[in-house]
N, C-alpha and C positions, 0 to 999 in steps of 0.2 A: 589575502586576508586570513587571518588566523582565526578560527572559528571556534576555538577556545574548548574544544571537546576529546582534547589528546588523552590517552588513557582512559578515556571514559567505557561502561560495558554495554551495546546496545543488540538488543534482541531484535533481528530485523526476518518477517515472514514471507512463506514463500518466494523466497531468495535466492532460488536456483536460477532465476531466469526472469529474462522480462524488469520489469517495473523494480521488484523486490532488487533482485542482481543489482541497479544502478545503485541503488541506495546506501544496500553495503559495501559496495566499490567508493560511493563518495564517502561515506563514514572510514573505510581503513583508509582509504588518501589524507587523512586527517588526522590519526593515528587514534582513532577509537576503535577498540577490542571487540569482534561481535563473534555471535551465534548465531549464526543462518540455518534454518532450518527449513524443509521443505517436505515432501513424501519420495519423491528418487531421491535415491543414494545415490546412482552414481553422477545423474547432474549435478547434485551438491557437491561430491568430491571433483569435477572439474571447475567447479567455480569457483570451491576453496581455494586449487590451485594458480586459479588467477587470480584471488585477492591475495594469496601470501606473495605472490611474487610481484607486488604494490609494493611489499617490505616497508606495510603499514604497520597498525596492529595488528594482537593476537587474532584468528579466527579461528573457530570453531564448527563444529559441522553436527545437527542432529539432523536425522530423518523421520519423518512422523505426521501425523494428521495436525494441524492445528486446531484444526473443529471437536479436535477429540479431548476428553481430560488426560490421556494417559499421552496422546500430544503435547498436550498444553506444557504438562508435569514434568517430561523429559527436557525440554527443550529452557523451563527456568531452571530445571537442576544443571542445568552445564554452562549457566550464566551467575557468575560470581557471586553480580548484583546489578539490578538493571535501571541504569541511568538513561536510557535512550530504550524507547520501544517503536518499533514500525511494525503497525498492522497491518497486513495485505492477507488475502484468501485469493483465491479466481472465483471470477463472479460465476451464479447460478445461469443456464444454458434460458437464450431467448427462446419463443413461442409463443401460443397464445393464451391466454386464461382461460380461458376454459377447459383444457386441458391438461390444466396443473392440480394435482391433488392435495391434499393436507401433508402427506410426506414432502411434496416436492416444493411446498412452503416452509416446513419446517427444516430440512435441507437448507436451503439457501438463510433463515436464520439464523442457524445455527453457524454458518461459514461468517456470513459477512455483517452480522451483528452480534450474537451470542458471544460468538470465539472472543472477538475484539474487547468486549467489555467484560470476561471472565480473566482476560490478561490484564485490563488495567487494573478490575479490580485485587489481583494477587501482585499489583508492583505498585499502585499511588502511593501507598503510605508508608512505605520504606524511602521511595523518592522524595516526600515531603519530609523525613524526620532526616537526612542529607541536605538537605535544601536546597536539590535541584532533580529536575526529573523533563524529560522532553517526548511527548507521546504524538508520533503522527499516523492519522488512520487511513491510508490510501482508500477512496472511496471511488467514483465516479462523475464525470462529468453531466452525466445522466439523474444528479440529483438538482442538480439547476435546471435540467433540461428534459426532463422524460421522455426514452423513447418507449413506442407501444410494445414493440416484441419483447422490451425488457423489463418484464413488470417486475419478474423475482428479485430482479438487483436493482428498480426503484423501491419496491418496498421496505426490502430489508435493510439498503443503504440510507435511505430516507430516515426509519427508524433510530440506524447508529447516529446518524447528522440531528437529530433530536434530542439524542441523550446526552453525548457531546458538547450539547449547545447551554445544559443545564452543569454537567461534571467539570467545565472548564473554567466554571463561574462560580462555585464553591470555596472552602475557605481552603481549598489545597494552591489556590492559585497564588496567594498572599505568599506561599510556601515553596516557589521556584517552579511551581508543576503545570506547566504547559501542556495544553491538549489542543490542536487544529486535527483538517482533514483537508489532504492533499487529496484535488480532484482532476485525474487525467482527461485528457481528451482523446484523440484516434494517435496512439504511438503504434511506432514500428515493430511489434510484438508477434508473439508465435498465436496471441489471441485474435488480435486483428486477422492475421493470413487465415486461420481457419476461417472465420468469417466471411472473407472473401472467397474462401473457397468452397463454402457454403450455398454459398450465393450462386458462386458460376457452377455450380450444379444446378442448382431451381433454374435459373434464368438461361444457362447455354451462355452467356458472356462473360466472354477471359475474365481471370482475375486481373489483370492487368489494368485492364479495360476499368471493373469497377473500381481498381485503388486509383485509378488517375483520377476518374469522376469524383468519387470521396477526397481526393486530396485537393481537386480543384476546389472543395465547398469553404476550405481552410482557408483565412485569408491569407495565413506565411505561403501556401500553397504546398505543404509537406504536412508530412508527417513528424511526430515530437519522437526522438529518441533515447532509450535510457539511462542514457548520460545524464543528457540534460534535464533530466525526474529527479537524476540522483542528487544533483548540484542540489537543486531547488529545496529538496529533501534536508538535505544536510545542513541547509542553512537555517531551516526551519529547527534543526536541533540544535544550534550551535547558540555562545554564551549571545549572540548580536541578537534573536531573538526573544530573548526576555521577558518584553513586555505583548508579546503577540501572544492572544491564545483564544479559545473558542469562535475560531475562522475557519473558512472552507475558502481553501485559493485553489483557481481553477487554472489549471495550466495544459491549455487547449489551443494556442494558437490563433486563438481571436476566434473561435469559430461560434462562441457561444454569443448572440447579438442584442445581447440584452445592457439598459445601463447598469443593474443593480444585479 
């Protein structure tokens, strides 16, 4: 399937790795042009090196905070014009509330909602006067599903999935400008294995041990890999999705057991 986004420019974050990584792997497969940007430099310059040799589109490489302005700023200057944007941050560190202060609230706002909606606000209105624009917000499964240790990245993801639900339903929509939020579930990630090996500290039991039992809770009975983020992703930008916009699709492997 031709996904109709050849040439197109998309700013895709936190792209060095993980989640971000499939996305702009499935966008140059496709031959749209991106900017990946990340905080290492040198992960970004090995990941450039596997999306050029896709012998996609152009890419690009900034290094930088995206929670930051002077992130934010570098990373649309080295983007033509942005007809595709993925937000992704790495989510704020679980624990317990009580032990979170107002920095360590406003931290995690600042990543995984501030940043998000500081970018679309400096790209909707160029994307709608083109008339076409495709915004996906990597958020969490954990907003359908709340876990307790991760309140920072329910509330602040919760927040984005609120705003979202109002910006996507605007008259930018009437104007090509699609805004969903891709919500993972347990992938095969450098964030998961810390977690697991998190755990086999506290508890004494292998990591092993608990990725089987997490992956038994799966119905696929695995774990989702970033490939298959990135597909999902792309299609989500692509000309087929058109009429889809102010959704949260949760691509978790059944594990969420809810009907709605």
């Amino acid at each position: 399937m031709d996904l109709g986004i050849k040439g197109k420019w998309a700013l895709v974050c936190a792209a060095s790795k993980g989640l971000g990584k499939g996305c702009a792997s499935a966008l140059v497969r496709e031959g749209a042009n991106v900017v990946i940007t990340a905080r290492g430099i040198e992960a970004l310059e090995a990941t450039a090196a596997e999306l050029r040799a896709l012998k996609g589109g152009e890419v690009r490489v900034v290094a930088g905070d995206i929670t930051t302005e002077a992130g934010r700023a570098a990373a649309l200057a080295a983007c033509p014009q942005v007809d595709i944007l993925v937000n992704n941050a790495g989510g704020p560190p679980p624990g317990d509330f009580r032990n979170w202060d107002r920095d360590a609230w406003i931290a995690a706002l600042d990543a995984n909602m501030l940043a998000p909606i500081a970018l679309m606000k400096a790209t909707v209105d160029a994307m709608a006067e083109r008339g076409f624009g495709r915004i996906v917000n990597i958020t969490s499964g954990a907003v359908k599903a709340p876990i307790d240790i991760l309140g920072l990245s329910n509330g602040a993801r919760s927040g984005l999935t609120g705003f979202v639900a109002g910006l996507a339903r605007s008259p930018l929509a009437a104007k090509g400008v699609t805004i969903n939020n891709l919500l993972p579930g347990a992938f095969d990630t450098d964030r998961l294995r810390v977690t697991f090996q998190g755990a086999s500290a506290k508890t004494g039991r292998s990591v092993e041990d608990l990725a089987a039992q997490r992956a038994g809770t799966i119905p696929l009975r695995r774990f989702g890999n970033p490939v298959e983020f990135g597909a999902v992703c792309a299609f989500m930008c692509s000309m087929h999705a058109a009429y889809l916009t102010g959704q949260n699709i949760l691509l978790d492997g059944g594990a969420y057991p809810g009907t709605y």
